[in-house]
ZAZA-111766 format. One record per residue (C-alpha): x, y, z. Coordinates in steps of 0.5 Angstrom, whole numbers. Layout:
ZAZA-111766
     u     v     w
     X     Y     Z
...
end
This chain:
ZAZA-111766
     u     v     w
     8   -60   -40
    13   -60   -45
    19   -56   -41
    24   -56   -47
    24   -49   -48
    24   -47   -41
    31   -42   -36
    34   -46   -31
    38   -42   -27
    46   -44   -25
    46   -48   -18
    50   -45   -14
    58   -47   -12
    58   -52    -7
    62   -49    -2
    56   -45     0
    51   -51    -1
    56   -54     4
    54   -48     8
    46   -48     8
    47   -56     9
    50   -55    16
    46   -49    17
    40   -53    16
    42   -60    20
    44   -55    26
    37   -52    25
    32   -57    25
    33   -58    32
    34   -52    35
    34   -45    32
    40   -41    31
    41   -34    29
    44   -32    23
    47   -26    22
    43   -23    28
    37   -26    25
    33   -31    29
    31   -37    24
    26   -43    27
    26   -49    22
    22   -56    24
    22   -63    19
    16   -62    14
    15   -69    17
    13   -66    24
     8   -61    21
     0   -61    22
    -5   -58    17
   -10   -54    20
   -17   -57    16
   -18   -52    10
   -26   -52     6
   -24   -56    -1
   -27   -50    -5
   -32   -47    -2
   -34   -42    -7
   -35   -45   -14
   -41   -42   -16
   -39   -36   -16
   -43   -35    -9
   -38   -31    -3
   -38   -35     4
   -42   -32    10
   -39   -26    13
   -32   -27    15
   -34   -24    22
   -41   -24    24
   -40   -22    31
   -45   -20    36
   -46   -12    36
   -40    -8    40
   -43    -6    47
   -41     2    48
   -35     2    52
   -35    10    53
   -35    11    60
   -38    18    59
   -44    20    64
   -49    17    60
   -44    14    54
   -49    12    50
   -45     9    42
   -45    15    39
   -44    12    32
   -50     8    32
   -55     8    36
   -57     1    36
   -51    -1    39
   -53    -5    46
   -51    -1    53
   -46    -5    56
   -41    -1    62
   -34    -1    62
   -33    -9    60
   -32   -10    54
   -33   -18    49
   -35   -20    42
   -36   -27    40
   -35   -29    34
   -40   -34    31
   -39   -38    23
   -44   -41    19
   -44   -49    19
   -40   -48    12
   -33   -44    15
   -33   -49    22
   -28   -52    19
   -24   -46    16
   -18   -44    20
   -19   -39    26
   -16   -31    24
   -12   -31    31
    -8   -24    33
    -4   -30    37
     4   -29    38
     6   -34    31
    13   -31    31
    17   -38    34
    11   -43    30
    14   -48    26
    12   -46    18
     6   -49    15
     4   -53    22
    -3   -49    22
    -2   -50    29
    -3   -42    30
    -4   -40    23
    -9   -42    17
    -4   -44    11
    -6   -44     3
   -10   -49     0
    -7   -52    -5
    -9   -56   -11
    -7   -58   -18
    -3   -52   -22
    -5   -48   -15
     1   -50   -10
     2   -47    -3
     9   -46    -1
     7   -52     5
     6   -57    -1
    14   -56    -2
    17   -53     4
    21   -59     7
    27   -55    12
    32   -52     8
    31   -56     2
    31   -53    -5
    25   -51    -8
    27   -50   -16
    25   -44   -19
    24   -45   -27
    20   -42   -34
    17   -42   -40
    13   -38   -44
     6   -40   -41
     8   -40   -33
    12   -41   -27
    14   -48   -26
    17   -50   -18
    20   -56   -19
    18   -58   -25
    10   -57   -24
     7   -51   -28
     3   -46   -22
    -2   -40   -23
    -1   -35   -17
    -6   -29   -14
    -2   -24   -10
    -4   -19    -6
     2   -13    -4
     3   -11     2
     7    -7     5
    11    -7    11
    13     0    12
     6     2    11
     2    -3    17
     5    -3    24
     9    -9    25
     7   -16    26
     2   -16    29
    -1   -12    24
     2   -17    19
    -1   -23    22
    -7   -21    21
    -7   -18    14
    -4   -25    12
    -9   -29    15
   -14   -26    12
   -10   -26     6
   -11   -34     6
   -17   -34     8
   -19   -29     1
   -16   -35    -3
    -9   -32    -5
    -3   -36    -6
     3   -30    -6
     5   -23    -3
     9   -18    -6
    13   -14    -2
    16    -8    -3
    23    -5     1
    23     2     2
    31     5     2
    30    11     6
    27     8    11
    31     3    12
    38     7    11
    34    15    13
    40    19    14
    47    18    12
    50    12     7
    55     9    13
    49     9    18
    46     2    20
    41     0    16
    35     0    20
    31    -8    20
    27    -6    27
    19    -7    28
    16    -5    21
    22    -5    18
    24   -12    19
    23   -15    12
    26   -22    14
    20   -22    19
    15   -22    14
    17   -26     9
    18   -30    14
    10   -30    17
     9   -31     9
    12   -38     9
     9   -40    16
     2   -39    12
     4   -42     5
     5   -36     2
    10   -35    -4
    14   -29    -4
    15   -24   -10
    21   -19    -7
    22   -12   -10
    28    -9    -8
    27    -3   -12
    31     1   -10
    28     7   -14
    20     4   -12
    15     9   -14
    11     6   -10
     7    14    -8
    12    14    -3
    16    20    -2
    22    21    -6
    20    14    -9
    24    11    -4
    31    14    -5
    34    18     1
    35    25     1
    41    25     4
    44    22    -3
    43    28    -6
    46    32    -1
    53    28    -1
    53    28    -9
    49    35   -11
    50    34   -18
    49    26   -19
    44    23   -24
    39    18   -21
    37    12   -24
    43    12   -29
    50    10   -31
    53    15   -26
    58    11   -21
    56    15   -15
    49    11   -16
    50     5   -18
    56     5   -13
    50     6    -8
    44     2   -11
    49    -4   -11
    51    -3    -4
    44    -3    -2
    40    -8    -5
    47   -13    -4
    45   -12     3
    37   -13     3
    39   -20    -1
    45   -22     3
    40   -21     9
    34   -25     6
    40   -31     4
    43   -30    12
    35   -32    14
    35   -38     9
    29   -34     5
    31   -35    -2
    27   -41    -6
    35   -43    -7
    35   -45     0
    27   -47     2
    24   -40     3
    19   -37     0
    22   -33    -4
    21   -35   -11
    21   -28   -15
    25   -22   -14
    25   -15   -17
    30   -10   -20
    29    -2   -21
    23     0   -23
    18     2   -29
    24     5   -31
    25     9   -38
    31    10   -41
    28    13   -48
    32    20   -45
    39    17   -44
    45    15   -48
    47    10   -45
    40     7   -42
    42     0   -45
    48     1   -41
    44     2   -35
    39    -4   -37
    44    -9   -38
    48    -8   -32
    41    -7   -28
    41   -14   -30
    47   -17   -29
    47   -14   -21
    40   -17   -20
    44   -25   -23
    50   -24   -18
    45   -23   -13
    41   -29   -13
    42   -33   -20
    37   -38   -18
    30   -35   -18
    28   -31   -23
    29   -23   -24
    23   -18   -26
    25   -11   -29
    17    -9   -29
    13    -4   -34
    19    -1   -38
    26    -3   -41
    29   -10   -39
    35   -14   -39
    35   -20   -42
    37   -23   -36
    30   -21   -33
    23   -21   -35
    19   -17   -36
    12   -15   -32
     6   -11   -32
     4    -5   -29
    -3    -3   -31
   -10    -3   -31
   -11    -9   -37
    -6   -11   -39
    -9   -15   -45
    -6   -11   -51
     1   -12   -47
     1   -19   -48
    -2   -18   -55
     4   -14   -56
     8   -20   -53
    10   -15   -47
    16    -9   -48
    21   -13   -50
    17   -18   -55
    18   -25   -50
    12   -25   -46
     9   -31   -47
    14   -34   -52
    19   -35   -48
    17   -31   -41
    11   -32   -37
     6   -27   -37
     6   -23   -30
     2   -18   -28
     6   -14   -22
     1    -9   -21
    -6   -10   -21
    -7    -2   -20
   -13    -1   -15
   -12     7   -15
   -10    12   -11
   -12    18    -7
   -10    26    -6
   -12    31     0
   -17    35    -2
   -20    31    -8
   -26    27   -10
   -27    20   -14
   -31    23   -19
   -26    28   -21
   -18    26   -19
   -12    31   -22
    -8    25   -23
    -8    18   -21
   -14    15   -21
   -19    14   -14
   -21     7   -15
   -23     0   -19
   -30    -3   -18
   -30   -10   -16
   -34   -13   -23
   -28    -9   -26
   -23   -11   -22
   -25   -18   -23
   -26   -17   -31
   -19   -15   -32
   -17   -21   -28
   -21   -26   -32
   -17   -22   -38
   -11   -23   -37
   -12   -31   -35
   -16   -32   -41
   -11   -29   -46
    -4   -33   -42
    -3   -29   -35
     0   -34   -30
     1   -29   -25
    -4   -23   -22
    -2   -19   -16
    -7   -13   -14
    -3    -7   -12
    -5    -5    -7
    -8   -12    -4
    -8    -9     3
    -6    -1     3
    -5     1    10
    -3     7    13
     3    13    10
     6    13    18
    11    18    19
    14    22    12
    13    17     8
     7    19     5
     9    22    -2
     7    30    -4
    -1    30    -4
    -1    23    -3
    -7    21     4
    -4    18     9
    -9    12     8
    -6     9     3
   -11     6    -3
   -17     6     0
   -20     2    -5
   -16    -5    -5
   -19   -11    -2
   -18    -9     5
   -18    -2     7
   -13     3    10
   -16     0    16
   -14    -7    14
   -21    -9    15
   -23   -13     9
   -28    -8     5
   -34   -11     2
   -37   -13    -2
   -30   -13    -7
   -26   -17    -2
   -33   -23    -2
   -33   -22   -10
   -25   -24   -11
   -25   -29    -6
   -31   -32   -11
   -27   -31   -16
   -20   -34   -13
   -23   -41   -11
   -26   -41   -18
   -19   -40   -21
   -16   -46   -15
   -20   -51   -18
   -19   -50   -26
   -12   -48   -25
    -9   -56   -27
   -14   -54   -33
   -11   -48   -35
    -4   -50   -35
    -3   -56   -37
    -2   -56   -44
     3   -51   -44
     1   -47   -49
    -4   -41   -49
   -11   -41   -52
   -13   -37   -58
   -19   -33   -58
   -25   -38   -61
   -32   -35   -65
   -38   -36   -59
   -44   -39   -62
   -51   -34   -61
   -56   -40   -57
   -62   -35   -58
   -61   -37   -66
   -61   -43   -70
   -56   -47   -75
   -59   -45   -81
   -59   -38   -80
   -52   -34   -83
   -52   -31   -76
   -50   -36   -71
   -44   -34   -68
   -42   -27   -65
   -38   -21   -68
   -32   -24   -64
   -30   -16   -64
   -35   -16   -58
   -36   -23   -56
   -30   -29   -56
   -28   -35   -52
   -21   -38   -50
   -22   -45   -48
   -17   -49   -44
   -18   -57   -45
   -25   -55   -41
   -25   -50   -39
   -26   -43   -42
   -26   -35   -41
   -31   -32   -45
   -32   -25   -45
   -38   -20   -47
   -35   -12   -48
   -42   -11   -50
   -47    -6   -47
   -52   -12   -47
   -54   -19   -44
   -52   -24   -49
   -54   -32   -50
   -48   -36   -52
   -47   -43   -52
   -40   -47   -52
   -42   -53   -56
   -36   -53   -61
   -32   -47   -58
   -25   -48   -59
   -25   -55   -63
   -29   -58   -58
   -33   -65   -59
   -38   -64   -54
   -45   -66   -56
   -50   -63   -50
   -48   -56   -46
   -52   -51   -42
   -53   -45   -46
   -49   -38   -42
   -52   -32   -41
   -47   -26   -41
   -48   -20   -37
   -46   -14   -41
   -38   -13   -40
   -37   -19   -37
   -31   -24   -36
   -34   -30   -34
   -31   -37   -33
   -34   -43   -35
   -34   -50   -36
   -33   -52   -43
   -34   -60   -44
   -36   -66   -40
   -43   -66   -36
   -42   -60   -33
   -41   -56   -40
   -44   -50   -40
   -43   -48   -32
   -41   -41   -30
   -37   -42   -24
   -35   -34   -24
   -38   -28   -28
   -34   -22   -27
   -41   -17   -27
   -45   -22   -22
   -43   -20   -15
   -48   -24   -11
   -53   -21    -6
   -49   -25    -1
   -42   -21    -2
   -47   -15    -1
   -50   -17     6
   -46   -14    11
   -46    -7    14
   -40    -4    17
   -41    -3    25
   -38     4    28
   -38     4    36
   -35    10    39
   -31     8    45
   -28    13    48
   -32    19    46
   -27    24    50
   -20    22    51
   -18    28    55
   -17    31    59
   -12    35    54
    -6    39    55
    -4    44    51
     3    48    49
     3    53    44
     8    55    39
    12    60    42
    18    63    37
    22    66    41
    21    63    48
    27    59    51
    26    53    48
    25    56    42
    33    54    41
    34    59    34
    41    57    37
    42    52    31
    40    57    26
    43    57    20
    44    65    17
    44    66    10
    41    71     5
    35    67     4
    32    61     7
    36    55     7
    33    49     2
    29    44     7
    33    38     5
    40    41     8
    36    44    12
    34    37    16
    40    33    14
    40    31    21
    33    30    21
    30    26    16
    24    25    17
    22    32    20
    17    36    16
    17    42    19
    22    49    18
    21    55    22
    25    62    18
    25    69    21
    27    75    17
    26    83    22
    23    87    16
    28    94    16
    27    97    10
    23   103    12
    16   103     8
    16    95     6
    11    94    12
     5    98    12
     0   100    16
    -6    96    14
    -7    91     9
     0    86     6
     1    81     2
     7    77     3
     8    72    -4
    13    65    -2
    15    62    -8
    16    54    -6
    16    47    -7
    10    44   -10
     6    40    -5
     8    45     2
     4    49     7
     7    57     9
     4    60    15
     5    66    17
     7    70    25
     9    77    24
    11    80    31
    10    73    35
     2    73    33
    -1    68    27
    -4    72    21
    -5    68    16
    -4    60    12
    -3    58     5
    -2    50     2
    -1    47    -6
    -2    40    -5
    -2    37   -12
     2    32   -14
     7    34   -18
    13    37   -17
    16    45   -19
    15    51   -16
     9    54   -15
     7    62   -11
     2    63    -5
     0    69    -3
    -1    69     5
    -5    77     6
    -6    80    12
    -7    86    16
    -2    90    20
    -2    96    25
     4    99    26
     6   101    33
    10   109    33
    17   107    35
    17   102    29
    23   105    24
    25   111    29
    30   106    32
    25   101    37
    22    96    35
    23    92    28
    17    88    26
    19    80    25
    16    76    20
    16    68    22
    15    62    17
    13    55    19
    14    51    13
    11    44    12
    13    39     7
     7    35     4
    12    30     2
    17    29    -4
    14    27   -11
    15    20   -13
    16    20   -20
    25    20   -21
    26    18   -29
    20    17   -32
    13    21   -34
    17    28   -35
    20    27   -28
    28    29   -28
    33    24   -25
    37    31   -21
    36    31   -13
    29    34   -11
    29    40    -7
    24    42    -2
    22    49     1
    22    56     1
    26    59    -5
    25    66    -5
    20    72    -2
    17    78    -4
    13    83     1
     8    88    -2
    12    86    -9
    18    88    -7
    23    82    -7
    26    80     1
    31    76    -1
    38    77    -3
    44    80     0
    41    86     0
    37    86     5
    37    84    13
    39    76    13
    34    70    14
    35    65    20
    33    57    18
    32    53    23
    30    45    22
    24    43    25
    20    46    31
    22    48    37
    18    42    42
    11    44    45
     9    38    48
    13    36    55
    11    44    56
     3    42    56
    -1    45    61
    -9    42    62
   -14    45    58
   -20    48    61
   -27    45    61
   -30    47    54
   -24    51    52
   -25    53    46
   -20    52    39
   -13    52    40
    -9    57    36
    -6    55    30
     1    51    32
    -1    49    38
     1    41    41
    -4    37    45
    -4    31    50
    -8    26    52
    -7    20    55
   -13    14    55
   -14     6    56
   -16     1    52
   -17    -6    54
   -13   -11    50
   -19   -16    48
   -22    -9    44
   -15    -9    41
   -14   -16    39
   -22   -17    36
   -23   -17    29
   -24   -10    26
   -21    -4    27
   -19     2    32
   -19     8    29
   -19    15    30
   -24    20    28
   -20    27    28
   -25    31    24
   -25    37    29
   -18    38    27
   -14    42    22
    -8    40    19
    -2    36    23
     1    30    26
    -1    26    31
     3    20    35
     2    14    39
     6    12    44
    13    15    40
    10    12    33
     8    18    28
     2    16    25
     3    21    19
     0    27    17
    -8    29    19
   -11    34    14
   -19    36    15
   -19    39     7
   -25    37     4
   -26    33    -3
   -28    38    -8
   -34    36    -9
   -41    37    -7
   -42    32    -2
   -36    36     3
   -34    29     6
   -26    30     8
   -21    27     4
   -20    23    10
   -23    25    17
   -21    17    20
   -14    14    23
   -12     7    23
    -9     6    30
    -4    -1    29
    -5    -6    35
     2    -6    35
     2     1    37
    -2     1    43
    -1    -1    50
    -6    -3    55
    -5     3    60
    -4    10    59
    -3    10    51
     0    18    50
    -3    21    44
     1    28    42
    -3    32    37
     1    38    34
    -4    42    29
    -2    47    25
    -8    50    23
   -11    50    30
   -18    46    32
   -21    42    38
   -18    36    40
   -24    35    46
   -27    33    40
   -22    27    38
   -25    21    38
   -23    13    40
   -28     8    36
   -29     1    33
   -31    -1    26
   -33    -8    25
   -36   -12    19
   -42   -15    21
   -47   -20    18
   -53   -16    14
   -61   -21    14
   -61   -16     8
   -56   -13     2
   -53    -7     4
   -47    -5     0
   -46    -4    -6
   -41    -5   -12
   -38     3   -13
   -31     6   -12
   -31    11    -6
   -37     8    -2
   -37    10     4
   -40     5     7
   -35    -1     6
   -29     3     8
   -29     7    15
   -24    13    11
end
């Protein structure tokens, strides 16, 4: 291609070219650590390439199923244990085995391995399946050669990795949201195994750096972003890095920490205030210098060839936003000026590209993008292919905000549509969604996060999207060099109507409905009709070829297609087609533990001993839960007392207690010890918003003549910040969280007025106090903490599928693994007729799990029946008939 008008970025001074030299001439014979990192090079010359299908899905056709194993055999050992789930399930005692088995056409394809890869050379496909590449398609393997320079450049038609043009399909994922290594290895294998070429990865501030601004940043387990990047490499997937440090994301606060609000009340996100800048510099230098002392950078050999500052930002309400864009910019430079910087869907600087987010992005690249340079002297990328979203208590057909999912045909349409019209970078996000663990979750938001992305929350591959995709990415693999080469971007072509004839006025299409862009010979044509059209290509685009196969058009299509030569006129993938075989698994759940008790239970117990209301905070109303839980940054819960003294304010019979709170934020209510009643907002959204929490009460006649005084406890519970920051009505002040003011029977109880109110953060510990339950005990108490402990064999772990928990007999909580706080369970239903919970199934990572006496402590808030917790297996198996079908939100692709 004519590369006279694409950026070249500044090489880098020589002293730190002499660092990498010696770093990497130590390095590519043993590994060192760097920085606390341990970094493992081997010469590219010693590398073996595991044997990869040369595109084994041409025709728009999926593979056979990437897992087609014998039935799971049940593995409670319940007297009498037969699989709950399914039925058909053979009976097998304690002993559990699955044996995979491929069709002839996936022998040669690499194994998917659960295997330990941390200390495999990179691209070696000795333990990992790696990319496979082609022409305008390349693989980080194809350039990686320890520690040598990959040179990133572009024009206004693509990326270009020394010199060469590249087309990348990219999935997210995100480290945070999945267990850690384990998780990520197998996320990735099955990565490649889809036909992607890139991940995206975010990184999430207030976790990394929760509590306060000189604490150590955290890279440990989920956290150890270097770790990922690296198991990328290893399978020849380049890197899009996004540092944010605002993400959005669906991730509470938007992935800012709290505590940056408490140190500077008055301070002003995402602007040219110093405290922020002073604070966002010191966090993305610290994530890039950690990536640089790793050896991750493009610029040094890694993968990393994209790298993301800020986010979606929009500036329309300051007035120095232009101040902010540039400087934005300038920072991201001084980080790392030797790949390109992106600013997405929002302002940009001129020192970064400017991407995409969205559903279609086509009007974007016809408006040439924000900034007026995509594809003119910046290349079309498309950050964030949106899957959509899900909140508690909602339905797909009806969602409040967001959107719940994206069909396959649609997904794959919008993709084609990019390709066509000059898009050279795709990345779905969510590719792979995972799990909202710990407080992570943002306000309403579930905690599996985007079910409806090619793999499920669970990671399992989510059929028949994930088949129809792969269809589609191996037909993109083999036209790449074709869609690239010229290095221009193809104008949309009139397409003739093959059911008419040359002397009829007619014969081409409306081009407002039908249209074609044809690159050297291959085309993208598109059908936005209701209809099934007849089209052929002879002549489209200027072509001279004298015979073609006419096309048939499904209605709202985007297809690809070959434009000349002897195979003119062959649909390599239509959009709208997913083949039966894409539809012929089902998905296969088999309980394996039925009962994982025995349970023991502790109730909350507000004024025992180890109540500990020693640390309460005294003031005139409850304390903001922010402040409040400072120390405790990833708490969700508060407690607040107040003894109601006022003569006549509590009555004998009926009340009603009103709160005023944060949107997204549960109340329950304790007056004298015992519960009374529970109120919840969960939208998301931000602002405050009034529960009414009624209840009965019954005086005793000591009460206001000097005896007793009745009390009133709160248990506040936190549902999750609001993401947004900036943008989309969202302020750029510090977000609040909690209880902000109160009125019994009407009558306002907080003020200096009244008796004083204790705050306290968190919840006094119930669990090490358990005591066991009795047989059949009926439903705990709201409030209560259970626990259990349970086995699992470690080939059950490492089998592909999933282990899920099905928590449907509960109410509202947390549940932990083994120390690891799986995020929030909720049994709400969706809204609609169907009375499905939002969420009724939990992902257990393997990296969580232990072989013996896994400890899984239970705290729910709104009570229910922990004996009807449940451990299962949920699989992909092969199907002799189609069983699935192409829709958002069904039921029997994903185990949700």
């Amino acid at each position: 291609g004519d590369h006279r008008d694409q950026h070249s970025f500044p090489t880098r001074r020589a002293s730190d070219l002499a660092a990498v030299v010696v770093v990497v001439a130590a390095a590519a014979v043993v590994g060192v650590a760097i920085a606390g990192v341990a970094v493992v090079l081997r010469h590219r010359s010693s590398a073996r390439r595991v044997a990869v299908p040369a595109d084994p899905l041409l025709w728009g056709r999926p593979g056979p199923p990437a897992f087609a194993g014998r039935e799971l055999p049940n593995t409670d050992n319940v007297a009498g244990g037969a699989a709950a789930e399914d039925q058909s399930a053979p009976p097998g005692g304690g002993a559990w085995w699955l044996e995979a088995t491929r069709s002839s056409a996936e022998e040669e394809a690499p194994p998917t391995t659960d295997a330990d890869s941390s200390d495999s050379p990179w691209c070696s496909g000795a333990t990992t399946p790696v990319v496979a590449s082609r022409a305008g398609f390349p693989s980080y393997c194809d350039l990686y050669g320890a520690g040598t320079a990959i040179r990133v450049t572009y024009d206004g038609r693509s990326l270009l990795f020394n010199e060469s043009r590249a087309l990348l399909m990219s999935g997210s994922l995100h480290g945070a949201r999945s267990g850690g290594p384990r998780s990520w290895r197998r996320a990735l294998d099955t990565a490649v195994e889809q036909g992607l070429n890139a991940m995206e990865i975010y990184v999430f501030w207030n976790a990394h750096q929760a509590s306060n601004a000189s604490a150590a940043y955290d890279w440990s387990g989920n956290l150890d972003v270097t770790g990922l990047i690296a198991e990328c490499a290893k399978r020849g997937l380049f890197v899009t890095l996004r540092l944010g440090p605002y993400v959005c994301a669906e991730w509470t606060y938007g992935g800012i920490p709290a505590w940056l609000g408490l140190e500077y009340p008055d301070i002003e996100y995402r602007t040219t205030d110093p405290r922020w800048l002073a604070a966002m510099a010191d966090f993305v230098g610290a994530v890039a210098a950690r990536v640089r002392a790793a050896g991750l950078w493009a610029s040094q050999g890694g993968p990393v060839v994209l790298a993301q500052i800020e986010n979606e930002l929009d500036v329309d309400d300051l007035d120095d936003g232009a101040a902010y864009v540039a400087w934005c910019g300038e920072l991201a430079v001084g980080l790392e000026p030797d790949v390109p910087w992106l600013m997405c869907n929002g302002a940009a600087s001129n020192l970064t590209i400017n991407t995409y987010n969205g559903q279609d992005g086509a009007d974007f690249l016809a408006q040439h993008g924000q900034n007026g340079r995509v594809l003119v002297d910046q290349p079309a990328i498309w950050t964030e292919n949106e899957g959509g979203y899900q909140l508690w208590g909602e339905s797909a057909d009806a969602p409040s905000d967001y959107f719940w999912g994206t069909s396959a045909a649609a997904l794959a349409r919008a993709t084609l549509r990019w390709i066509a019209r000059g898009g050279s970078v795709v990345n779905y996000y969510m590719w792979a969604g995972g799990s909202n663990l710990g407080a992570s979750a943002a306000a309403g938001i579930t905690q599996g996060y985007a079910f409806d992305a090619p793999l499920c929350s669970n990671m399992i591959p989510h059929q028949p999207k994930f088949d129809h995709l792969r269809s589609m990415h191996a037909a993109l693999r083999r036209v790449a060099r074709a869609l690239l080469a010229s290095g221009t971007v193809a104008a949309p072509s009139k397409v003739r109507d093959a059911t008419t004839t040359t002397t009829n006025a007619s014969i081409f299409f409306d081009e407002a409905t039908v249209r074609a862009f044809v690159y050297d010979d291959v085309a993208v044509v598109e059908n936005d009709g209701a209809d099934a059209l007849t089209a052929s290509l002879l002549g489209v685009g200027g072509g001279t070829t004298t015979t073609c196969r006419d096309v048939r058009l499904a209605p709202t299509s985007a297809a690809l297609v070959i434009a000349g030569g002897d195979e003119c006129g062959t649909v390599l993938f239509d959009s709208a087609v997913v083949a039966p075989e894409a539809t012929m698994y089902r998905r296969r759940d088999v309980v394996v533990r039925g009962d994982l008790g025995p349970w023991s239970d502790a109730a909350l117990d507000l004024d025992g001993a180890a109540a500990a209301w020693d640390d309460a905070v005294v003031a005139d109303g409850p304390v903001e839960f922010t402040a409040l839980t400072a120390k405790r940054p990833s708490e969700q819960y508060a407690r607040f007392r107040r003894d109601v003294s006022e003569r006549g304010l509590l009555r004998d019979g009926a009340n009603e207690l009103v709160v005023q709170v944060e949107k997204s934020s549960g109340v329950l209510l304790f007056v004298d010890g015992a519960f009374r009643a529970h109120a919840h907002e969960q939208s998301h959204d931000q602002g405050a918003v009034n529960l009414s929490l009624g209840f009965e009460y019954a005086q005793v006649p000591s009460v206001m003549r000097g005896g007793v005084v009745p009390t009133l406890d709160l248990v506040y519970e936190s549902f999750g910040y609001h993401n947004l920051m900036g943008r989309w009505g969202a302020g750029r002040a510090a977000k609040t969280k909690g209880i902000y003011a109160a009125w019994l029977n009407g009558v306002s109880i907080v003020g200096s007025s009244g008796a004083p109110w204790l705050s306290a953060p968190g919840l006094p510990r119930g669990a090490d106090g358990a005591v066991p339950r009795t047989p059949q005990h009926p439903a705990t108490p709201p409030c209560t903490w259970s626990v259990a402990e349970f086995d699992v064999a470690p080939a059950l772990v490492d089998a592909p599928g999933a282990l899920v928990l099905d928590l449907g007999s509960l109410g509202r909580g947390h549940a932990t693994l083994n120390g690891h706080d799986l995020g929030r369970f909720w049994n709400i239903t969706r809204g609609d007729a169907s009375a499905r919970p939002t969420q009724r199934y939990y992902h257990l990572p393997p990296d969580f799990l232990v072989a013996k006496k896994n400890r899984l402590e239970v705290f729910d808030a709104l009570g229910g029946d922990p004996d009807g917790v449940r451990l299962l297996h949920t699989a992909l198996v092969a199907s002799p008939t189609p069983v699935l079908e192409d829709a958002v939100d069904s039921p029997a692709s994903c185990l949700e």
